[in-house]
Each structure stands twice: as structure tokens, then as C-alpha cells.
C-alpha positions as a LaTeX table, in Angstrom:
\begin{tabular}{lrrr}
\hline
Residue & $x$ (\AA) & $y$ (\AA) & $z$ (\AA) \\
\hline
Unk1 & 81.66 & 42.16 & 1.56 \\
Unk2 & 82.19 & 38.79 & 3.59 \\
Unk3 & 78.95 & 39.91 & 5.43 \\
Unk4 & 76.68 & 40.17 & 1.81 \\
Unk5 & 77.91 & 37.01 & 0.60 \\
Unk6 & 77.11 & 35.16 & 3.33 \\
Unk7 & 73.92 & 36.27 & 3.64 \\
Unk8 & 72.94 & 35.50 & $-0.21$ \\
Unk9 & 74.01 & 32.11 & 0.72 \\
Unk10 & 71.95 & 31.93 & 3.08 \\
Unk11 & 68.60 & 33.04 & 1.06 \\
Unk12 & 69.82 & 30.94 & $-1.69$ \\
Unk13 & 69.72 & 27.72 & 0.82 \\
Unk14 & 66.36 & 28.46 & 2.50 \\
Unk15 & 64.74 & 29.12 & $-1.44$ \\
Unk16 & 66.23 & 25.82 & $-2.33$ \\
Unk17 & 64.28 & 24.65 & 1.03 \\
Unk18 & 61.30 & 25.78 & 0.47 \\
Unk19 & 61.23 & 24.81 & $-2.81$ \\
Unk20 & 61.46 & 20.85 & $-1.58$ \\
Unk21 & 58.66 & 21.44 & 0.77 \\
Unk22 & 55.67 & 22.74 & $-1.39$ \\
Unk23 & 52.78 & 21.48 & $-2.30$ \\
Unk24 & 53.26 & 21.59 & $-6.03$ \\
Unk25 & 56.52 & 19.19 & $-5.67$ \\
Unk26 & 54.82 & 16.89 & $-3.21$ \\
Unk27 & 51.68 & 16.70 & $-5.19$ \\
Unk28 & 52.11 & 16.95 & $-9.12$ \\
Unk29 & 50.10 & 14.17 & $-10.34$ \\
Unk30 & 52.06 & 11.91 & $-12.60$ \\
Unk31 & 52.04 & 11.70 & $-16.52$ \\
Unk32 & 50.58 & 8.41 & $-16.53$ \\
Unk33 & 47.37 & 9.14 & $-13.46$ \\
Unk34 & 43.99 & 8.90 & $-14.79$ \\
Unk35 & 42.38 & 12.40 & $-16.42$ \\
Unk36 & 39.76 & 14.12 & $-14.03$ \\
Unk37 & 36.12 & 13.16 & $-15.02$ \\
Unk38 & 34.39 & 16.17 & $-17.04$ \\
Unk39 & 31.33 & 17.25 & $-16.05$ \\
Unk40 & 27.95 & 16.57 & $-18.12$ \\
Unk41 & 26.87 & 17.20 & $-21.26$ \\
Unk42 & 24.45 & 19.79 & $-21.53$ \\
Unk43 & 22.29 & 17.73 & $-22.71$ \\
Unk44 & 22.14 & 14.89 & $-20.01$ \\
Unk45 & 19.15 & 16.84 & $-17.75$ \\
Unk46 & 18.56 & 16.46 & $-14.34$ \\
Unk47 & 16.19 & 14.12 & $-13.29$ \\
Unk48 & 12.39 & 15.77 & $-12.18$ \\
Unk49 & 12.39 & 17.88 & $-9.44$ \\
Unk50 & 9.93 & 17.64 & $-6.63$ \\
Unk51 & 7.14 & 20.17 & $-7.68$ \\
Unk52 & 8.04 & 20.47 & $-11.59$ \\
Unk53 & 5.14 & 18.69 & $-12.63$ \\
Unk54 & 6.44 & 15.95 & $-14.66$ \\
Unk55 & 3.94 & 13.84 & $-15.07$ \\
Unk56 & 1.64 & 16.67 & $-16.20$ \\
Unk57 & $-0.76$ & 16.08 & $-19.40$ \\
Unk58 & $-0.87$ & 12.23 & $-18.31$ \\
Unk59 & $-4.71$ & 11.43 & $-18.05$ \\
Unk60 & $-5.60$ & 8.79 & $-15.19$ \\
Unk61 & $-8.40$ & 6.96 & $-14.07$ \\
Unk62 & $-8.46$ & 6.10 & $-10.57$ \\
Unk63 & $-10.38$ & 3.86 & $-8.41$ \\
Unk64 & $-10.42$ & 4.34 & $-4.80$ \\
Unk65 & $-13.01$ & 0.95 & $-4.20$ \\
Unk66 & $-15.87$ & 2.02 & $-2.16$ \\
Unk67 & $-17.50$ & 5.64 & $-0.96$ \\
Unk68 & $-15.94$ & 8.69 & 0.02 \\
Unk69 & $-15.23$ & 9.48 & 3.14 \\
Unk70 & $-14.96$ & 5.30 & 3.87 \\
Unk71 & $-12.08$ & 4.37 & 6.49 \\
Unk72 & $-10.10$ & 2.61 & 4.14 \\
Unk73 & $-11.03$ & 4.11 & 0.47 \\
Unk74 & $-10.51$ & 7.57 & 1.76 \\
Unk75 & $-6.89$ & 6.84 & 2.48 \\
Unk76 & $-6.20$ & 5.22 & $-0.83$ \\
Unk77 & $-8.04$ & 8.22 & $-2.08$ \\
Unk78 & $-5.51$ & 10.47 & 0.05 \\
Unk79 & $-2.58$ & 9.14 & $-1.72$ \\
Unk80 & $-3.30$ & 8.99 & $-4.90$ \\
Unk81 & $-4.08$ & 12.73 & $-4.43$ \\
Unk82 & $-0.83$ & 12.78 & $-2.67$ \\
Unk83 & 0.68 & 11.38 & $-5.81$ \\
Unk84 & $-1.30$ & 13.63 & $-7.85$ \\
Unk85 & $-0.18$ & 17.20 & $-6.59$ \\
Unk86 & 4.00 & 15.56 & $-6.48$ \\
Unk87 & 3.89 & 14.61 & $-10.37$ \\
Unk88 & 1.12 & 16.77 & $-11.53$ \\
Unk89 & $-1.03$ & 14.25 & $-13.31$ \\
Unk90 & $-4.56$ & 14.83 & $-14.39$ \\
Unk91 & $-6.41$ & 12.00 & $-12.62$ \\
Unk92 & $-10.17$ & 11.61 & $-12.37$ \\
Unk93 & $-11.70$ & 9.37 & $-9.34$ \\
Unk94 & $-14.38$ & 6.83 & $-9.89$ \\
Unk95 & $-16.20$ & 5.31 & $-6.50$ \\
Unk96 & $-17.93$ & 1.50 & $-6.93$ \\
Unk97 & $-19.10$ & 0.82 & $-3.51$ \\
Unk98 & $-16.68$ & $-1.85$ & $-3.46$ \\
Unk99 & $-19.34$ & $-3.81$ & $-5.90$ \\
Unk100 & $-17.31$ & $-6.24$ & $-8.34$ \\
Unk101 & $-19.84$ & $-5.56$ & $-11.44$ \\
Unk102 & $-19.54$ & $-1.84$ & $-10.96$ \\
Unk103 & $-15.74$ & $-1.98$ & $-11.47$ \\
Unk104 & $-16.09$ & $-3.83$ & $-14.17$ \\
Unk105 & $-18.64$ & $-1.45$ & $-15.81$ \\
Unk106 & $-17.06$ & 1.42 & $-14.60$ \\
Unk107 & $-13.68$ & 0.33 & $-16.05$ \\
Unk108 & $-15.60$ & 0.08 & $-19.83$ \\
Unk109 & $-16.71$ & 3.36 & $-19.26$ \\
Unk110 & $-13.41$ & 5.02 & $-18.46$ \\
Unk111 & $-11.53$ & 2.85 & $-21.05$ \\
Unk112 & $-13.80$ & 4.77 & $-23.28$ \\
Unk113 & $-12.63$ & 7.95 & $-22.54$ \\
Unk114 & $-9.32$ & 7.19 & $-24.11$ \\
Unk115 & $-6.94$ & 7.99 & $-20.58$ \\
Unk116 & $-3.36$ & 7.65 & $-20.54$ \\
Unk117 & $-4.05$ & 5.03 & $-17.65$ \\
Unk118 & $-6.50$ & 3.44 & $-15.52$ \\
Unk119 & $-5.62$ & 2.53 & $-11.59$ \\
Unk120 & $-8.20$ & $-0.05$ & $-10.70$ \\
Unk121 & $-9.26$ & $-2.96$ & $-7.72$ \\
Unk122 & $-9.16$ & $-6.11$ & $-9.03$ \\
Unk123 & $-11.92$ & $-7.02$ & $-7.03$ \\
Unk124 & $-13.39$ & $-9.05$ & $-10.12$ \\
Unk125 & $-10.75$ & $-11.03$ & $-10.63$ \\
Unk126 & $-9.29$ & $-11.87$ & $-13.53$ \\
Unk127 & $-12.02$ & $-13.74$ & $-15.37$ \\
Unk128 & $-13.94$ & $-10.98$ & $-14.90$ \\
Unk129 & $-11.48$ & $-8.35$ & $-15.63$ \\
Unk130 & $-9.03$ & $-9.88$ & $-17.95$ \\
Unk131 & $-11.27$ & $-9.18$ & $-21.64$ \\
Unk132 & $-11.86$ & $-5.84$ & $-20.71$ \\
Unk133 & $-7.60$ & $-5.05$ & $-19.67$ \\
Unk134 & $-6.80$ & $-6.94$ & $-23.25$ \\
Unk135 & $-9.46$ & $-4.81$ & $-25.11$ \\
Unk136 & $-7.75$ & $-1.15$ & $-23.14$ \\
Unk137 & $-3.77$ & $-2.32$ & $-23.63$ \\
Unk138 & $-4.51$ & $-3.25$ & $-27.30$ \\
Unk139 & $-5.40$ & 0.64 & $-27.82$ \\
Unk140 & $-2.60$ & 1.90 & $-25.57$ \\
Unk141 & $-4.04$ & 2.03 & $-22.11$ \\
Unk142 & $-1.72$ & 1.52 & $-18.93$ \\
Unk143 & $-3.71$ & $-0.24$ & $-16.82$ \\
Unk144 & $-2.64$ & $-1.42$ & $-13.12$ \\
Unk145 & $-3.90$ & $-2.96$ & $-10.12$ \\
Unk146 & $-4.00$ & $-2.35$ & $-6.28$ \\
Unk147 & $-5.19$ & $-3.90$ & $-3.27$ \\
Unk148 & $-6.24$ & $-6.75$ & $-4.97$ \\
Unk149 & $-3.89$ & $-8.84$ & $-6.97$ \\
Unk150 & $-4.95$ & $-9.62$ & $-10.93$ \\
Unk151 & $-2.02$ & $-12.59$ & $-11.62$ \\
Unk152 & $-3.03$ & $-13.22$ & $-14.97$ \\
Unk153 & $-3.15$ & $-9.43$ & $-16.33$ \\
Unk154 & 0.02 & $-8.90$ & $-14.62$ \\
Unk155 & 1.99 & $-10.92$ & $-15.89$ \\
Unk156 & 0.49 & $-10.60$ & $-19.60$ \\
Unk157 & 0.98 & $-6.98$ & $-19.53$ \\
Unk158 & 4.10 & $-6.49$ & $-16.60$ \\
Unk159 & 6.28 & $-4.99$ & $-19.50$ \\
Unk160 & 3.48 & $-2.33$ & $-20.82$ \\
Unk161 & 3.42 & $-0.91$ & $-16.58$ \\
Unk162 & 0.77 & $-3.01$ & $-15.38$ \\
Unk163 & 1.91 & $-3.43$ & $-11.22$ \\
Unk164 & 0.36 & $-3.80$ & $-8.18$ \\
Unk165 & 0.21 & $-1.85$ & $-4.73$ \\
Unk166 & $-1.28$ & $-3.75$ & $-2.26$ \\
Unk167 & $-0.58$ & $-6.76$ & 0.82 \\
Unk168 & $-0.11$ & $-10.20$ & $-0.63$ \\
Unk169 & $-3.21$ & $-11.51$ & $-0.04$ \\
Unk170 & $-3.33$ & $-15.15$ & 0.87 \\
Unk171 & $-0.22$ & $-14.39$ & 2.76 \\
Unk172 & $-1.88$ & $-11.72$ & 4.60 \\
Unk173 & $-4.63$ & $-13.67$ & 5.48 \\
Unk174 & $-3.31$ & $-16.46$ & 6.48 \\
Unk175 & $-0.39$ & $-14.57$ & 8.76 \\
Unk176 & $-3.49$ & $-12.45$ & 10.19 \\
Unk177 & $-5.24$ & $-15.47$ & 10.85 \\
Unk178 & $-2.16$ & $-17.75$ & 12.80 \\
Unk179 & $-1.09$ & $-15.12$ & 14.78 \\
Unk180 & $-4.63$ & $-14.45$ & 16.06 \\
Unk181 & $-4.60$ & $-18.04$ & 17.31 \\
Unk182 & $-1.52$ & $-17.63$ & 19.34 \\
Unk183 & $-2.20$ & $-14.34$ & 21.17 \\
Unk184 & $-5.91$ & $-14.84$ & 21.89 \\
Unk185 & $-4.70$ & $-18.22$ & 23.28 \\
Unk186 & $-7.82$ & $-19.93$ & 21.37 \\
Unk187 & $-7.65$ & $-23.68$ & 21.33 \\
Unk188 & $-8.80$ & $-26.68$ & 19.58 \\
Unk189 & $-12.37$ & $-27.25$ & 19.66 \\
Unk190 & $-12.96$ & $-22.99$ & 19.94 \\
Unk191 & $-15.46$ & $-21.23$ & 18.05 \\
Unk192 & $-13.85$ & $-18.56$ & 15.40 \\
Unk193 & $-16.35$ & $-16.06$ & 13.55 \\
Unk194 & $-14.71$ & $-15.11$ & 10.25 \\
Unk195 & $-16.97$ & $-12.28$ & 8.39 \\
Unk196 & $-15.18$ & $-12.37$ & 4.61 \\
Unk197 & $-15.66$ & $-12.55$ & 1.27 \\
Unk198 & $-14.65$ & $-15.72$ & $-0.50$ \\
Unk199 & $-17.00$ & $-15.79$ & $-3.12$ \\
Unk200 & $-15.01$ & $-12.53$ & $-4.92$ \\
Unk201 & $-12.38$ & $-14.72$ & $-7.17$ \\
Unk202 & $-9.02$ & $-12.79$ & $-6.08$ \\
Unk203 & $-10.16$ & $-10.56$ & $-3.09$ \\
Unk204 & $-11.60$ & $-13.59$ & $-1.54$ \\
Unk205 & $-7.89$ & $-15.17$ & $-1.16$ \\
Unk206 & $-7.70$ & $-13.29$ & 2.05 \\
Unk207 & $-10.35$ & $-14.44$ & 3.69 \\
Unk208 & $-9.22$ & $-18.35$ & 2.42 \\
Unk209 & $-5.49$ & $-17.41$ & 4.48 \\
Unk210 & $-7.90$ & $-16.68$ & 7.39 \\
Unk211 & $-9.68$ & $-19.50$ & 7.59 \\
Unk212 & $-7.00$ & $-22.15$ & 6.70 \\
Unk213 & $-5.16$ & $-20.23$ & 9.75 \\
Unk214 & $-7.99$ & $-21.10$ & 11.86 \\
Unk215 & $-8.89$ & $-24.47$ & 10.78 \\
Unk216 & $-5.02$ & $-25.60$ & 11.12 \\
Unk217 & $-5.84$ & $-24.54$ & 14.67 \\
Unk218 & $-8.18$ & $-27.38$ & 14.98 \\
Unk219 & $-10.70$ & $-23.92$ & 15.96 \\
Unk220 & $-14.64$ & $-24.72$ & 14.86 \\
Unk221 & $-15.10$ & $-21.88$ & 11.86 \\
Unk222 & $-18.64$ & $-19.72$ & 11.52 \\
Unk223 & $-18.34$ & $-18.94$ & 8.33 \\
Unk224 & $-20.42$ & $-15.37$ & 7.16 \\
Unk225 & $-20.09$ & $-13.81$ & 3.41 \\
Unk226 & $-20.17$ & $-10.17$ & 3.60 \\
Unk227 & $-23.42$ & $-8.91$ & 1.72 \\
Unk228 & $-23.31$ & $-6.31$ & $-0.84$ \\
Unk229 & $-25.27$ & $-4.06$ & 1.67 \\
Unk230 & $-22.86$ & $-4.53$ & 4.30 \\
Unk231 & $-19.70$ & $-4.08$ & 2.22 \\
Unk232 & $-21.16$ & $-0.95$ & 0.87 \\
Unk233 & $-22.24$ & 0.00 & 4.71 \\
Unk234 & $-20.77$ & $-1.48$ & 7.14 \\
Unk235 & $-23.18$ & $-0.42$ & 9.89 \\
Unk236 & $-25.85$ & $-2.56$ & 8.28 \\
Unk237 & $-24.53$ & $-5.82$ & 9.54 \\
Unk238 & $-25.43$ & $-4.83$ & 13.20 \\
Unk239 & $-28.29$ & $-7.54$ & 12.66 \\
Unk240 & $-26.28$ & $-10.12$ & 11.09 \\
Unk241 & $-23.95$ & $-9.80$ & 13.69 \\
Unk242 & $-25.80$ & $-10.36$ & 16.62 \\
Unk243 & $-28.08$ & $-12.91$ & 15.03 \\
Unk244 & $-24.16$ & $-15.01$ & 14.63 \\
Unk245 & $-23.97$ & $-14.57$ & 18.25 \\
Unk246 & $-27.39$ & $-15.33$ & 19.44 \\
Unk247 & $-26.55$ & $-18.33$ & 18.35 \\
Unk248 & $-23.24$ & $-18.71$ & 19.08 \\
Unk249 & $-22.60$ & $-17.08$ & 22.22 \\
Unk250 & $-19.48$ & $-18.82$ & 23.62 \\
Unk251 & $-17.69$ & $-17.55$ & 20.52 \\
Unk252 & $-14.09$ & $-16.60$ & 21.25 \\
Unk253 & $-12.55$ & $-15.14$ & 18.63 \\
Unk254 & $-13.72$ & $-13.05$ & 15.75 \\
Unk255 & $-12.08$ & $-11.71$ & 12.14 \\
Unk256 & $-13.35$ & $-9.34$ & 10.10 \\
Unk257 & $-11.73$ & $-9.57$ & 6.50 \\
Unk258 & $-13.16$ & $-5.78$ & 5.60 \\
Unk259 & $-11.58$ & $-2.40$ & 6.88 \\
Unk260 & $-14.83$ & $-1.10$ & 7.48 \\
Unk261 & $-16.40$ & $-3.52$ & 9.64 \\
Unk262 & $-13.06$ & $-3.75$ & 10.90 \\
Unk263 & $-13.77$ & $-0.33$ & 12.38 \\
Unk264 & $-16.88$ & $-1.11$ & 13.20 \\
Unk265 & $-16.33$ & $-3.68$ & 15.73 \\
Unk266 & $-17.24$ & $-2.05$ & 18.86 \\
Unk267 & $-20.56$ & $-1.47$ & 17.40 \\
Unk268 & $-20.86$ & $-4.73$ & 16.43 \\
Unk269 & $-19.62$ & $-6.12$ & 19.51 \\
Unk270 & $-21.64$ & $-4.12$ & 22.03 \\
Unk271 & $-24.97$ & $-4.67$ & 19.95 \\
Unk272 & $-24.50$ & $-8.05$ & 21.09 \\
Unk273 & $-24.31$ & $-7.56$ & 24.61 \\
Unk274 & $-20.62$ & $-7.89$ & 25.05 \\
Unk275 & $-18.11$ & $-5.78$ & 27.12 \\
Unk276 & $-14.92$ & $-5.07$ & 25.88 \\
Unk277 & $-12.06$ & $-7.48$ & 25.83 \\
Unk278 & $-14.70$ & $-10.71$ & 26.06 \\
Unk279 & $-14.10$ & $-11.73$ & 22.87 \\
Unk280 & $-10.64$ & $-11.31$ & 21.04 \\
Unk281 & $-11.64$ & $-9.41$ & 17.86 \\
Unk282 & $-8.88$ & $-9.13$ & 15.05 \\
Unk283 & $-9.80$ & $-7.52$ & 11.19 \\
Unk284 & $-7.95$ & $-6.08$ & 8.70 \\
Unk285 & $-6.41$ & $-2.52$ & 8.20 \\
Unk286 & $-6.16$ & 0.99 & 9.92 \\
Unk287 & $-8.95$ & 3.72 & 10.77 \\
Unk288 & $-9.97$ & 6.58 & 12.95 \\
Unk289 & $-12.60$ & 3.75 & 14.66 \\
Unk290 & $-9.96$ & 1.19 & 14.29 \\
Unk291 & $-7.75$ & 3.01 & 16.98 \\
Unk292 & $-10.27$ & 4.33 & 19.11 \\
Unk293 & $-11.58$ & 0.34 & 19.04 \\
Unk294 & $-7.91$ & $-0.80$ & 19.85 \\
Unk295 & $-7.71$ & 1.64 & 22.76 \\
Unk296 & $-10.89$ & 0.93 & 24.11 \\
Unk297 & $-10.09$ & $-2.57$ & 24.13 \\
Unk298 & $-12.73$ & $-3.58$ & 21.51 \\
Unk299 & $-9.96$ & $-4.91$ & 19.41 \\
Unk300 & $-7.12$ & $-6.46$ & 19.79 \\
Unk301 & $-5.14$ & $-7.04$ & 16.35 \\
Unk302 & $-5.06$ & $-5.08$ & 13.06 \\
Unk303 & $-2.60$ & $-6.11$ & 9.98 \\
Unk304 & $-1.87$ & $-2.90$ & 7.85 \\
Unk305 & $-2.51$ & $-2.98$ & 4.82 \\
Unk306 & $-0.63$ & 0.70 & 4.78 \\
Unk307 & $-3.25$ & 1.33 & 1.88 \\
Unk308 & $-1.72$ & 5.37 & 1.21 \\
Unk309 & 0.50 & 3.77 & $-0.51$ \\
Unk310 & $-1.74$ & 1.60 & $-3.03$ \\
Unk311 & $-3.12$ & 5.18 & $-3.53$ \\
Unk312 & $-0.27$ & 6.51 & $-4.20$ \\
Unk313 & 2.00 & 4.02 & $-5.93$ \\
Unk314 & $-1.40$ & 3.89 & $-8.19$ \\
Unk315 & $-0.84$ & 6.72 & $-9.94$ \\
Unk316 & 3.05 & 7.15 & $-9.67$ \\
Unk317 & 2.86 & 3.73 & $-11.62$ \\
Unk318 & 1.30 & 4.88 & $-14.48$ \\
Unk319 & 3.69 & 8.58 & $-14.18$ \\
Unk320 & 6.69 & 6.19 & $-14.87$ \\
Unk321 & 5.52 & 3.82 & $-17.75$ \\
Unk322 & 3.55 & 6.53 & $-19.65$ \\
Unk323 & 6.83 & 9.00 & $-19.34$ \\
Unk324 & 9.90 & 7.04 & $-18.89$ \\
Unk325 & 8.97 & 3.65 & $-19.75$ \\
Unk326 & 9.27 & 1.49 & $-16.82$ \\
Unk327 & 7.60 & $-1.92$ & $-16.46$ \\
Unk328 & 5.19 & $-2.89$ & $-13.56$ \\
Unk329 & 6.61 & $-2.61$ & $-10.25$ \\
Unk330 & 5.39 & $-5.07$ & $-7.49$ \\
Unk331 & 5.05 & $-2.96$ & $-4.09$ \\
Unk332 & 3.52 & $-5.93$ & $-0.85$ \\
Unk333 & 1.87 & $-2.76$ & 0.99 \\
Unk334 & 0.90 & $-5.03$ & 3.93 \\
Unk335 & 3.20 & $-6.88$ & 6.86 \\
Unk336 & 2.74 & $-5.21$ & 9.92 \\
Unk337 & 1.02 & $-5.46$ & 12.79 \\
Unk338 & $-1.05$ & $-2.92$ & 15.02 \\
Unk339 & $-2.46$ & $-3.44$ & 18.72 \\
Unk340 & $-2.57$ & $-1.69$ & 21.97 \\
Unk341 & 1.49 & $-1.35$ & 22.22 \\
Unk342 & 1.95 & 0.53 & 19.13 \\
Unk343 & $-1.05$ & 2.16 & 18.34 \\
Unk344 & $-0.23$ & 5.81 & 19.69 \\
Unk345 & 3.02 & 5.37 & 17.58 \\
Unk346 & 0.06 & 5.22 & 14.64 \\
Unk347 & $-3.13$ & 7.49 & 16.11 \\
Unk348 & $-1.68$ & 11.07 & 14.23 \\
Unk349 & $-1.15$ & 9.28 & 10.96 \\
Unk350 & $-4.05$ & 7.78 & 11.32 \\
Unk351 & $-6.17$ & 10.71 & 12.44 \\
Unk352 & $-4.36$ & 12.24 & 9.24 \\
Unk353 & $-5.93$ & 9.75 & 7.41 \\
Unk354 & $-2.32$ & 8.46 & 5.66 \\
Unk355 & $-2.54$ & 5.40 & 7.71 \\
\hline
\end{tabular}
């Protein structure tokens, strides 16, 4: 009997134990901790999912700039198709040979249609381009910009979606321009061929940062304009070219403000009798030629303008005013540099055509 009632003591003891030590004693929340959050309403959805086509139904009209197939255009092109196939928009693609008064005719034309949104290069400037914007946002059109800034327009019409995709252009220009100075080692007194396009009102704020680059170098500027043959072309300014250097044959350095003839500088180059690496050659944004130009020593500096993403932020722009309401967004596309040290970091993108 002694032996049983020890033994229940025992168990008692080691329940009373145990008891102490669980988790429910050590644990219990108090009365006064905050309530656990609940979980969402069903009627808070998720936001869109990759794939669901959520921008579907949303009519766009898109500008590239130039011709298909062109070095640059083809990879603004690329992204906005990019963009296209993620959100499942309905965009239609409109090609102006880079000509100013095509964009600006083109632009009545699709405003006519009655889209959801236009995506255009403000090439023309604002001058140009501002009536026509006023008369399309009056009757509900998104409009927005890339590559080319519109000031003016965007800020009127920043609230109603109208951004811009694209490099900072004076900015670019001008940081283009100054660091070409210090790693070609040109000095005072130097000859500097700048091929650009000032005359465009907007666009031609580029070439401007070039040349105030060069000239606060104390380097002797050859100013060309790019003709409209050559900007739609660039293989027809072969003779323009080489008449600059017939003339000017102890030029040292030379800046293309154009992708194309940016990627046409070794034919440029070698039309006028020069080898490779005998004059520093610098230009503006990414190609297939570009990189086989950098590697071949043809040329030595390219800012990118990273222009997939004018493409694409293009027509995601519009996607988010038309369906959720969001003002313009600024995206500066272009800041970094390519040459010789980094350029196989860049060559499959490139040859991808998304760089």
C-alpha cells in the first residue's frame, strides 16, 4: 500500500512538471497583445500576373523613328513588342524615316483613328508637335514621348500619362562630348568633326552638349548637319564624309550624333583612306556594326542610349494611365558608357538586338 502511494505521488509531481514546462504556459499571448491581421477581402485582387493580358483591348500607336530593320529603330521596335506580348496591348507601328514632317503627319493620321494612345519621337519639337498633342488629349488620347524630350507637352499633360523614355539629351551630349576629349587626349587647337543635327528643335540638343564639350576644350569644331538622305541612309554620307576629310585631313577626333552612322563608321572611316585607330571616333548608341567597329578598333566610345527600353517603357506607359491611372513617368534611358573593355560584356545583347 506504502508502495502505490508513493508512486501516485510521484506521477502527480512529474504532471505538475510538465505542466510548467509546455508550450501553451510559456506562450499564451496576453489579453491585452495586438489581434492577428486577417487576411484579404475577397474583393482586394491580386495585382496582374505576368502573361494575363492586362492591358488587352488598349489600342496604341507606336513610333519606332526610322526603317525597319535600322540599328537603333529596330531595338526600340524590339521592346515595344517586348512590351506588347507582357501586357497584351493592341499596338500598331508607324516608320517615318526619322523625317520630322512625317511624324508630324503621321501623328494626325493616327490621332484620327481614335487609339487609346500614341507613343511618338519628338523629333519635331514642341512647336511643331505641341497643336497637334492639345488637339489628341482634348478627345482623350494618351500621348507620350521617347528618345526625344517634348518639355512643354510634358509638363502640360504629365497628369493625363504623357512621360518620356529616353537619355537626357543635352546632358548626354555634352557628357559624350567631355569625356571624348579626355581619353582621345585631343588638345587645344585640335580639329573635332561633329556630324549632328542641330537644326531639329529638341533632338538637336544633343548635338549642342557635343559641341559645347568640344569647344570648352579649346578643340577647332567642323561642323556637318546630317541630311535627310543620310539620316534616312546612313551609307549615303560615304561622300560627305570623305569630302570633310579631303579637306581636313589632320582631323583627330570625330562624333557622330546618329546611331546609324554611328555604326557606320568603319565605312566611313576607311572610304577615307584611314586605318583603324588613326582617328579617335566616338557616336552615339549600340549596334551589331557598332561592336564589330569597337572591336576592330574603328571606334573607340559609344554612350547607350539602352533604347529597348524607350521601346518598351513606350507602350507600358500608356498600359498604366489608360488602366490604372498613373501619371507620366520620367525613365533617363542613357548614362553608360561602351568601348573595347566592356563590349563582350554587351556583344549577345546586342547581337539579340535588346541592346
Amino acid at each position: 500500500m506504502k508502495k502505490v502511494y508513493w508512486l501516485f505521488a510521484a506521477l502527480l509531481v512529474l504532471s505538475m512538471v510538465l505542466a510548467a514546462c509546455s508550450p501553451t504556459a510559456t506562450t499564451q499571448a496576453p489579453a491585452t497583445s495586438a489581434p492577428v491581421a486577417s487576411a484579404p477581402a475577397t474583393t482586394e485582387g491580386p495585382a496582374p500576373a505576368a502573361g494575363t493580358n492586362w492591358c488587352s483591348g488598349t489600342k496604341i500607336v507606336f513610333f519606332p523613328g526610322g526603317t525597319p530593320g535600322g540599328g537603333f529603330e529596330q531595338v526600340v521596335y524590339n521592346g515595344a513588342v517586348q512590351a506588347a506580348k507582357d501586357t497584351g496591348a493592341d499596338v500598331q507601328y508607324v516608320w517615318s524615316d526619322w523625317d520630322p514632317a512625317k511624324m508630324t503627319s503621321q501623328f494626325t493620321q493616327a490621332a484620327a483613328t481614335k487609339p487609346d494612345g500614341i507613343a511618338i519621337m519628338g523629333h519635331p519639337g514642341d512647336t511643331a508637335f505641341d497643336p497637334l498633342i492639345d488637339q489628341a488629349e482634348s478627345e482623350g488620347i494618351i500621348v507620350t514621348s521617347m528618345n526625344t524630350q517634348l518639355p512643354d507637352a510634358q509638363a502640360k499633360y504629365a497628369s493625363n500619362g504623357f512621360g518620356y523614355a529616353g537619355a537626357i539629351l543635352y546632358q548626354a551630349g555634352y557628357s559624350l562630348g567631355q569625356e571624348a576629349v579626355k581619353r582621345s587626349g585631343a588638345k587645344a587647337g585640335d580639329k573635332a568633326f561633329l556630324w549632328g543635327l542641330l537644326s531639329q528643335a529638341g533632338r538637336g540638343e544633343r548635338t549642342k552638349g557635343v559641341k559645347d564639350a568640344l569647344e570648352k576644350a579649346g578643340l577647332t569644331v567642323i561642323y556637318q548637319e546630317i541630311d535627310d538622305a543620310t539620316n534616312k541612309d546612313a551609307a549615303n554620307g560615304v561622300p560627305i564624309f570623305t569630302g570633310i576629310f579631303s579637306k581636313n585631313p589632320d582631323i583627330k577626333l570625330v562624333v557622330t550624333d546618329h546611331g546609324n552612322l554611328t555604326g557606320t563608321i568603319q565605312t566611313f572611316l576607311q572610304a577615307a583612306g584611314k586605318k583603324a585607330g588613326e582617328v579617335y571616333a566616338a557616336g552615339f548608341d549600340m549596334s551589331g556594326n557598332a561592336v564589330t567597329a569597337i572591336k576592330g578598333g574603328w571606334l573607340q566610345l559609344v554612350i547607350d542610349q539602352q533604347q529597348w527600353l524607350q521601346g518598351y517603357f513606350g507602350v507600358l506607359q500608356i498600359c498604366l494611365t489608360k488602366n490604372y491611372g498613373f501619371a507620366g513617368l520620367q525613365i533617363d534611358t542613357g548614362a553608360g558608357f561602351a568601348d573595347k573593355n566592356n563590349i563582350d560584356q554587351l556583344a549577345a545583347l546586342v547581337t539579340k538586338q535588346i541592346r
